[in-house]
N, C-alpha and C positions, 0 to 999 in steps of 0.2 A: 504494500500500500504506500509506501515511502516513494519508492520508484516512479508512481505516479504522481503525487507532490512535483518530486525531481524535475521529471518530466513537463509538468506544466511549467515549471518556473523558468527552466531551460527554453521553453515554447515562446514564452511572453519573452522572456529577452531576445530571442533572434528574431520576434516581431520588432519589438520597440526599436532596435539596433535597424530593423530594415527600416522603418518609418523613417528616426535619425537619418539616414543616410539618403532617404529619397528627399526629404524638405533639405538638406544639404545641397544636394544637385538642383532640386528646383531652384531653391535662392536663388543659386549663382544664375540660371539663365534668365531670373526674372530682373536682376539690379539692374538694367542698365533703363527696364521700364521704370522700374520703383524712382528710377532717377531721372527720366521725365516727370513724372508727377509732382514729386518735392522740389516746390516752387519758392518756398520759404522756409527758413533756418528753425522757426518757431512750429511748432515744440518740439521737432522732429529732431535736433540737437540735444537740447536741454533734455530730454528722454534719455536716450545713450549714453549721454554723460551720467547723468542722475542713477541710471540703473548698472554705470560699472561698463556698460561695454565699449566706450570711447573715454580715455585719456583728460584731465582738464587742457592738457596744452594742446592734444587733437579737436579739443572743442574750441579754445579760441583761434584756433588758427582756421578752422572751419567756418564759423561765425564770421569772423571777420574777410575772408574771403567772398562767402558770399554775399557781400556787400560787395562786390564788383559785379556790373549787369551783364547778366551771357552766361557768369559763372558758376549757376547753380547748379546744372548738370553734371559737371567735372567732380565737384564741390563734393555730392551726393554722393557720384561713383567710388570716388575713394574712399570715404569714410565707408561704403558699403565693401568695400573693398578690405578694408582693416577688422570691419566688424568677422566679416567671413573667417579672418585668420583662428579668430576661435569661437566660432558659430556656436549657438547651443539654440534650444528650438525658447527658452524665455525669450530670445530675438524675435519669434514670432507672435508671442503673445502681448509683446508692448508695443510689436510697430503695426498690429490689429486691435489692437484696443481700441475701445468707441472715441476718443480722446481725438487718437491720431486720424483713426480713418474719419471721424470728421469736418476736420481740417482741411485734411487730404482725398478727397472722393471718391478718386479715380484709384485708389488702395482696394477697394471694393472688385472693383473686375482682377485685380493680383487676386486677391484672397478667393475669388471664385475656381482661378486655376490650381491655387494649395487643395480647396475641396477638392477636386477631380484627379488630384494625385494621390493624397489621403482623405479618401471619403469620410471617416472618422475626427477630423483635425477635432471637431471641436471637443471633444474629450480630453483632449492634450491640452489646447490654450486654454485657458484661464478668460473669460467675458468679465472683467474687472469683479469676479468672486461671487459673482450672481449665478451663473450656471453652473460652476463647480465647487459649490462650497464643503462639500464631503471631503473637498483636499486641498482647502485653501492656501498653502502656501508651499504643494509641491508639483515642478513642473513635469514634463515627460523627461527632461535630462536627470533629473532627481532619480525618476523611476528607474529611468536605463541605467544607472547607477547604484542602486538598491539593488536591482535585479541582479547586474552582474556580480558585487558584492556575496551576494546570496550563490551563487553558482561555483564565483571562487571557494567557499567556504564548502562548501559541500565537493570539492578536490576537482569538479569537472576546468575545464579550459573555457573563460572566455567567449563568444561565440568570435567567428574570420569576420573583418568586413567581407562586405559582400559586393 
């Protein structure tokens, strides 16, 4: 009966680890949309920064660039470009949060192609703690982290990316 446990938890990690890895791939071909759309520095900065995934000195150097006209596309790609270096899927749940995509509108047609890749997504983001409050303050990288933890301990390997 153990072996089944095993087995599930082994299941759910080589799921979670495939999900990780396909909004991985998605991101990167979605940034250079995500960077037409961000038209202005506000919130869409101060987010990043605030939640840890951009630098203070990547944020004012960012800000401050995009106050030259023309250059908020570049502006965008790079800092999307730095976030990627260590992607985690809480990137998705802040730069879909009601917040951003209000702001931002044109986020809504991205976020329609993350559904159609992970039909599931919204179990993983976080809708600012309203649709998932059974686990309010853990994200899907949390899980896949748990899980693995759990697999190492029990002697198995890790699952391969994929």
């Amino acid at each position: 009966m153990a072996s089944v446990g095993s087995d599930l938890s082994t299941r759910m990690s080589v799921e979670n680890k495939h999900i990780y890895d396909i909004a991985l791939r998605h991101f990167k071909t979605q940034k250079v949309k995500i960077s037409n759309i961000i038209k202005v520095a506000f919130p869409f900065l101060e987010l990043l920064r605030d939640y840890g995934f951009i630098s203070n000195e990547i944020y004012e150097k960012s800000k401050e660039s995009f106050k030259t006209p023309g250059s908020e596309q570049k502006v965008t790609i790079d800092v999307l470009n730095e976030v990627e270096k260590t992607f985690n899927l809480s990137l998705l749940e802040a730069l879909f949060s009601k917040d951003v995509m209000d702001t931002y509108p044109g986020l809504n047609d991205i976020y329609k192609t993350f559904k159609k890749v992970i039909p599931n997504i919204e179990q993983f983001l976080k809708s600012d703690g309203e649709e998932n409050e059974e686990r309010p303050e853990q994200s899907l990288e949390q899980e896949i982290n748990s899980e693995d933890s759990r697999e190492s301990s029990d002697g198995d390997e890790p699952p391969e990316a994929l």
